[in-house]
N, C-alpha and C positions, 0 to 999 in steps of 0.2 A: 184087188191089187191092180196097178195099171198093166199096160200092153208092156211095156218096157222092160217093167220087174217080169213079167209072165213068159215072157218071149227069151230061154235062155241063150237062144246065139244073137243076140242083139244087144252091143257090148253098151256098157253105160256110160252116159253123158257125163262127160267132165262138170265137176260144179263152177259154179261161175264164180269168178276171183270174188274179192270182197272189196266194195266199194269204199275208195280213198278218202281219210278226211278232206275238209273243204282247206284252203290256202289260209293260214292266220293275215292278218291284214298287214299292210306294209308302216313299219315302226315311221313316229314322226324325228322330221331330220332334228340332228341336235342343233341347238342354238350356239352360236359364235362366243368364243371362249373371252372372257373381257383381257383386257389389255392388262399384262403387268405393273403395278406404278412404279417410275422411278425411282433407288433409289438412293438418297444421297450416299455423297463421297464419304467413305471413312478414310482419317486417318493410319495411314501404315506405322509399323511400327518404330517409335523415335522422333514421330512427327507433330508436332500440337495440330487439335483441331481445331477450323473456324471458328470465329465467335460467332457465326448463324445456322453452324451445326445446332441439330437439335438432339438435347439429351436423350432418349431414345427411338434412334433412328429406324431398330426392324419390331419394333413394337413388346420385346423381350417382357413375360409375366411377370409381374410384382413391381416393375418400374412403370411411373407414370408418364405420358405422354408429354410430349412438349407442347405447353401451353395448356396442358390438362390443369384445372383447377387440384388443390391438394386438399383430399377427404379427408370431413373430420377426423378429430380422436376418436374414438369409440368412449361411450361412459366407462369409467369403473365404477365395478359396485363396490358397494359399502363394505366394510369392514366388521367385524362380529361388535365394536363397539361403538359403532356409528359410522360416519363419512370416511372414506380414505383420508389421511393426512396429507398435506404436498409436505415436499422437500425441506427440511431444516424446521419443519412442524414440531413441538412436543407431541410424543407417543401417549396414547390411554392416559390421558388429563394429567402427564406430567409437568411440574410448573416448569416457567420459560423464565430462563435466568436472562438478563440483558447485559452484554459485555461488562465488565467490571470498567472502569475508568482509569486514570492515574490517581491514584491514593496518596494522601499527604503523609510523610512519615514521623511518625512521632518524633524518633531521636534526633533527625534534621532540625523540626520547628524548637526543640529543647536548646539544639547545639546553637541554633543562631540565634536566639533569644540570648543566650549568655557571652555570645559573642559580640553581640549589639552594645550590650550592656558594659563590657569592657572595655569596648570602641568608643564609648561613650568619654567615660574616664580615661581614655588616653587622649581622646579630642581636647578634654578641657585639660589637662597639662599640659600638652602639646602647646595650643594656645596660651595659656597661664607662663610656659618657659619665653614664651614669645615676647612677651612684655615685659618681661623681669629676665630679657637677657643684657640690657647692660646695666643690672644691681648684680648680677652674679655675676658679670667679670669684675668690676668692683671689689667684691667680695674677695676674689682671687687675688686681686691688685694690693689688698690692705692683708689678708696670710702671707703671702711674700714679700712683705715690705717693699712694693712698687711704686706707691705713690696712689695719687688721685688718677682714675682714666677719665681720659679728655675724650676718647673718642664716642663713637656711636654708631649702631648697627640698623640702622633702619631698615634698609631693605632686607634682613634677616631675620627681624621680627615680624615685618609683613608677611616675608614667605611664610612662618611658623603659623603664624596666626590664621592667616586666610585659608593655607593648604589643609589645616587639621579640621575646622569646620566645613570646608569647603566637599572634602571627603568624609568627615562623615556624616555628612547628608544622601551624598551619593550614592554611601553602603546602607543606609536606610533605606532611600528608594526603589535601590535594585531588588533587596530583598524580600520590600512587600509586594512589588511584582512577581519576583519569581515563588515568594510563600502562595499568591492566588493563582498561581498557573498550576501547582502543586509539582514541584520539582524540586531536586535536591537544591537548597541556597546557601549553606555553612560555609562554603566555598569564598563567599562572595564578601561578606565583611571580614576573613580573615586573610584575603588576597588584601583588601584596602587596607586592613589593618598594617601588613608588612610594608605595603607604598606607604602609610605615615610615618613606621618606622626610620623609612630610610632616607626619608626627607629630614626629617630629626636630626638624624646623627650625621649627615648629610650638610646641614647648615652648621649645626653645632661644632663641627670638626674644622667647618670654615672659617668661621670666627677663630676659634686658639690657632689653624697655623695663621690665619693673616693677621694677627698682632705679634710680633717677632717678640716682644720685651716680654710677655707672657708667656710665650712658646719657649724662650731661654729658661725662664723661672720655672717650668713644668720638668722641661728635660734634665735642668743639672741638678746633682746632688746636691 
């Protein structure tokens, strides 16, 4: 044992502290914080924004950047029976009807065909009374023991004559127009039918009152 420990009035040596770690080394300085950017004016509330605002001004996710290009679509995939369909497509090979059109209607093309047909024959009497309108006041003249008519109606058989063929040519033409447009035309030669009509009875009414001596002989008993 040493002297130390062997020697009891010989008090013991303090032990010696314990040696301190070494200093960690001095941290490096931070580096200078970058500058905030600008950023534009937003409009308050009520206010329109500029037209050189840009659509998203604090960079907000899922909106794209102003001036940023706009990413594709994504593909879609196929469908269990091939390609996706687009929009207004037939579904799973169903057929594809194409707008119907205007359809011609049967009873129209029936009605005016026989409305033709009687426009026809009232043209040619029409005209026919035309020409044989002064034998038939004649006629009127020698039943009522009036004598011989001197007079004569020409520009009454002109109207008669010209107006009836003149129209119905007219409702001929309208109507094979409008039969190849496929639109209702029944209409149309029985509207000229009544204008013949009433040209007709129209002149015809004119003649008996503008001869007085026949309009006498109509009206008295």
């Amino acid at each position: 044992m040493s002297d130390q420990n062997s020697d009891p009035s010989r008090p013991f040596d303090p032990p010696a502290p314990p040696t301190a770690p070494p200093a960690p080394p001095p941290a490096p300085p931070a580096p200078p914080a970058a500058p905030e950017p600008q950023r534009p004016d937003v409009p308050q509330y009520g206010e329109y924004a500029p037209a050189s605002a840009p659509s998203n001004p604090y960079g907000m996710p899922g909106y794209p950047a102003a001036g940023a290009p706009t990413p594709p679509a994504p593909p879609t995939a196929p469908g269990p029976y091939g390609a996706t369909p687009t929009y207004g497509a037939p579904l799973y090979g169903a057929p594809a009807y194409a707008p119907l059109g205007r359809q011609r209607k049967t009873w129209d093309l029936v009605l005016t065909i026989v409305l033709l047909a009687m426009g026809a024959i009232g043209a040619f009497v029409g005209a026919s009374s035309g020409l044989g309108l002064d034998r038939g006041v004649q006629q009127q003249y020698t039943e009522h023991g009036l004598g011989t008519y001197t007079g004569h109606n020409g520009a009454a058989i002109a109207i008669l004559a010209i107006s009836h063929l003149v129209l119905y040519v007219i409702a001929v033409g309208l109507s094979i127009l409008s039969l190849t447009k496929k639109r209702t035309t029944f209409w149309i030669p029985l509207v000229i039918g009544v204008i013949a009509a009433i040209i007709f009875w129209s002149v015809l009414f004119g003649v008996i009152f503008g001869d007085s001596t026949l309009l006498n002989a109509l009206t008295t008993p």
